[in-house]
C-alpha positions in Angstrom: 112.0 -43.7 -155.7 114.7 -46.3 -154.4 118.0 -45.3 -154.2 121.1 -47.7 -153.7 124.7 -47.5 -154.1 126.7 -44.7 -152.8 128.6 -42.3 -155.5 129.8 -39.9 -153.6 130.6 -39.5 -149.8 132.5 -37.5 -147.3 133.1 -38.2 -144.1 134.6 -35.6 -141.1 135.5 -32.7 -143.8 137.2 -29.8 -142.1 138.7 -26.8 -143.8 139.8 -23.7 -142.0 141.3 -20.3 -144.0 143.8 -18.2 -142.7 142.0 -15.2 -140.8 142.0 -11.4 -142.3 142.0 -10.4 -138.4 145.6 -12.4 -137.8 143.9 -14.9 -135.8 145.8 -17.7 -134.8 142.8 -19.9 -135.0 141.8 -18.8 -138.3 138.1 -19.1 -139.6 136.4 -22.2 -139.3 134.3 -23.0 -142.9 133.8 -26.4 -142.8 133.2 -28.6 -139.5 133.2 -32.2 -139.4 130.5 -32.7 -142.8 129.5 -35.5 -143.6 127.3 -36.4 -146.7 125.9 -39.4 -148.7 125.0 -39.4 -152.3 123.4 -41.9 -153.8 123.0 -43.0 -157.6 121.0 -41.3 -159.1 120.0 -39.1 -156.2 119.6 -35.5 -156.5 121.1 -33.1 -153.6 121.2 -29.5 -153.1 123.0 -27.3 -150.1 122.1 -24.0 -149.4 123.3 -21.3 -147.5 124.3 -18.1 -147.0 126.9 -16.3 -148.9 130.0 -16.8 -147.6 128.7 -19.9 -145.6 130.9 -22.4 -147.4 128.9 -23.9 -150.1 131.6 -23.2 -153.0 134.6 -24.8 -150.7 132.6 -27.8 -149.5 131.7 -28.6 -153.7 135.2 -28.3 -154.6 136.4 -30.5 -152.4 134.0 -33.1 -153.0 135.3 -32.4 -156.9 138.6 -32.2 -155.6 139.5 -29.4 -156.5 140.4 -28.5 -153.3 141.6 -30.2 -150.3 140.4 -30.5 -146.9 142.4 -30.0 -143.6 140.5 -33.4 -142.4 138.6 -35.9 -143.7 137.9 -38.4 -146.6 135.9 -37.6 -149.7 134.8 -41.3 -152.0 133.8 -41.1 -155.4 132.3 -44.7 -156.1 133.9 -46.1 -153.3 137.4 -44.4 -154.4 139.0 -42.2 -151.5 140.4 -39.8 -153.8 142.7 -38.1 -151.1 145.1 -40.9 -151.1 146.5 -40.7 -154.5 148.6 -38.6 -156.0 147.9 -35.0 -157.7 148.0 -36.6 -161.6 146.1 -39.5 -160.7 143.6 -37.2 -158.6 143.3 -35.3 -161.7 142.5 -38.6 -164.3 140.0 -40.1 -161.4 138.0 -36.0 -161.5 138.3 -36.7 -165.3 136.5 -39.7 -165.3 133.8 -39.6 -162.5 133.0 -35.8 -162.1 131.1 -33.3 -164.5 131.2 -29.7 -162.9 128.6 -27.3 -164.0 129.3 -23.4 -162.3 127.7 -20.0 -162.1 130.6 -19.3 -164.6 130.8 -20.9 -167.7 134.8 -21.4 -167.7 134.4 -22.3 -171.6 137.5 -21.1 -173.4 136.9 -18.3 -175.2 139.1 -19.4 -178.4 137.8 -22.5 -179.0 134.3 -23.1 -180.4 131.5 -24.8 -178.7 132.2 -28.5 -180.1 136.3 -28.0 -179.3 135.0 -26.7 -175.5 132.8 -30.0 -174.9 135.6 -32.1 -176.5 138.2 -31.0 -174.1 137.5 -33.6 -170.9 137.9 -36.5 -173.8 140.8 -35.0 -175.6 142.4 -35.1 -171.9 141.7 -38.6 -171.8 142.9 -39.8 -174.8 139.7 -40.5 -176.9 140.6 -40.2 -180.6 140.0 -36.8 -181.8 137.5 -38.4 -184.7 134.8 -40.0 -181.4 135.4 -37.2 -179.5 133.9 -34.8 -182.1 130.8 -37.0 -182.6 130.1 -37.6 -179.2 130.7 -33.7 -178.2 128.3 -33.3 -181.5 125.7 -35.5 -180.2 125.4 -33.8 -176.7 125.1 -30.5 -177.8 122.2 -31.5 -180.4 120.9 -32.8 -177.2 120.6 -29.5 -175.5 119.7 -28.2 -178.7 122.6 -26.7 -179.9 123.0 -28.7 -183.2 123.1 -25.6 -185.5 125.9 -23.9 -182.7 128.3 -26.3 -182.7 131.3 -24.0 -184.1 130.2 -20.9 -182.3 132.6 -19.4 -180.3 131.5 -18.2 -176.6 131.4 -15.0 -177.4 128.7 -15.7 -180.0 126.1 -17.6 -178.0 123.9 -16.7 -175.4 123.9 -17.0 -171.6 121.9 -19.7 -171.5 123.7 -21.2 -174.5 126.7 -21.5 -172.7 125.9 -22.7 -169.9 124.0 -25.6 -172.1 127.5 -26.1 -173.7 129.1 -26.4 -170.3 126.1 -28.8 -169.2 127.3 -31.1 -172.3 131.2 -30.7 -171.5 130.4 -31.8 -168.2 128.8 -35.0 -169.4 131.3 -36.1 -172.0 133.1 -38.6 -170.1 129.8 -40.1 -168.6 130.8 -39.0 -165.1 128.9 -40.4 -162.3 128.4 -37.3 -160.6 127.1 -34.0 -161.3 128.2 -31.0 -159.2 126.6 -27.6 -160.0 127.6 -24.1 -158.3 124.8 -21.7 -159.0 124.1 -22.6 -162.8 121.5 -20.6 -162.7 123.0 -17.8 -161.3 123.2 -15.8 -164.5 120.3 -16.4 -166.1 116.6 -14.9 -166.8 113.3 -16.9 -165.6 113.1 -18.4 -169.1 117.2 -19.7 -169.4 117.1 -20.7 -165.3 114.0 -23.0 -166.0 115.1 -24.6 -169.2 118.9 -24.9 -167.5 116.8 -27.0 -164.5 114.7 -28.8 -166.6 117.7 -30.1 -168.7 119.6 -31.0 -165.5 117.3 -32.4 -163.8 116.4 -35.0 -166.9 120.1 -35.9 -166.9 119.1 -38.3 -164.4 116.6 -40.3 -166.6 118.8 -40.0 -169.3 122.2 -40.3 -167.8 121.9 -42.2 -164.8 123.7 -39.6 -163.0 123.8 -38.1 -159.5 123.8 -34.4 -159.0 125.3 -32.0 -156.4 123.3 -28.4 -156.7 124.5 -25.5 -154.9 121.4 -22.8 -154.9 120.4 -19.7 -152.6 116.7 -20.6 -154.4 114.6 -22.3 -151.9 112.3 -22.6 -154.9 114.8 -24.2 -157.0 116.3 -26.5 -153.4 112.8 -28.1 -153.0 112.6 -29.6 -156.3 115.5 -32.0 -155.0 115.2 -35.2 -153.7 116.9 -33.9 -150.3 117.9 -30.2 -149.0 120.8 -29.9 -146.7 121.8 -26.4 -145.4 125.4 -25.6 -144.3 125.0 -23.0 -141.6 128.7 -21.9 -139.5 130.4 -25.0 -141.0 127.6 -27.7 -140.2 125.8 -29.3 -142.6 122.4 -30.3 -141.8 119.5 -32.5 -143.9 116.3 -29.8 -143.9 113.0 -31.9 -143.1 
């Protein structure tokens, strides 16, 4: 497979937390990562728990900052705006699929998957048909004004797979998505996310402790005491 085009990158990413010991030097998570993706490329980064897997994939979402370092989405370097303009650049360019659903439990499945459009300003009217039209693609047609609490595991994540494509984001980041699933939910989860990017174009981010589910990627890296490293 050829693979051109950067859509995400970071380059010298360091983040350090405050230590529970009261050292003054803290603990070191993150040292000095760097990271290419390309279109349509597939990732994952294992690790350990506690290794830094979770803080290195929010702040390549920005969700978080680093204490050095640049993170690019499409050649953007998203540290040098401002916090609302941050926020409408993540809109636009980054789908995030976790372990957690994060749906919002008041709102039905359609409503959930609308939200990321609502927030942009699509009209309500192609919002609803485009949310409509992803969730019949994950095969959730006769689900669409479910509430959470009514739908399976699997289900929701499937609803949170579609939420995090309805702006037609560039990149995919996934924490765990399988997590919280049985044999039969994890392999239909992967086999949906993995096709997004035939159908979608997309590049994807996985986070995994499943060397199983790792080697299916196009490259493994593993983050060990802050370092990030390509497996061969």
């Amino acid at each position: 497979m050829t693979i051109s085009n950067k859509t995400l990158s970071c380059r010298g990413i360091t983040k350090t937390f405050p230590s529970k010991t009261g050292s003054p030097d803290g603990l070191q998570i993150l040292n000095g990562v760097d990271l290419d993706v390309a279109q349509g490329e597939i990732i994952s980064i294992v690790g350990s728990s506690g290794s830094g897997k979770s803080t290195l994939l929010h702040i390549l979402g920005g969700l978080d900052k680093p204490d050095q370092g640049e993170v690019n989405w499409n050649n953007i370097s998203i540290y040098s705006h401002n916090s609302n303009k941050l926020a409408d650049l993540r809109n636009k360019n980054v789908g995030f699929v976790f372990q957690f659903h994060h749906l919002l439990p008041e709102f039905t499945a359609v409503e959930n998957v609308m939200m990321p459009a609502l927030i942009s300003k699509m009209k309500l009217d192609k919002a609803e048909q485009r949310a409509s039209e992803l969730l019949a693609k994950f095969g959730l047609e006769g689900r669409l004004h479910h509430r959470p609490s009514e739908l399976s595991g699997g289900e929701q994540q499937r609803v949170s797979m579609a939420r995090a494509l309805m702006n037609n984001p560039s990149i995919i980041l996934a924490d765990e998505p399988t997590g919280n699933l049985d044999e039969k939910n994890t392999e239909s989860i992967l086999s949906l996310l993995f096709n997004l990017r035939k159908t979608e174009g997309v590049s994807i981010v996985l986070i995994t402790h499943e060397k199983e589910i790792a080697s299916r990627c196009d490259t493994v890296y593993s983050l060990n005491h802050g370092v990030l490293q390509k497996e061969v």
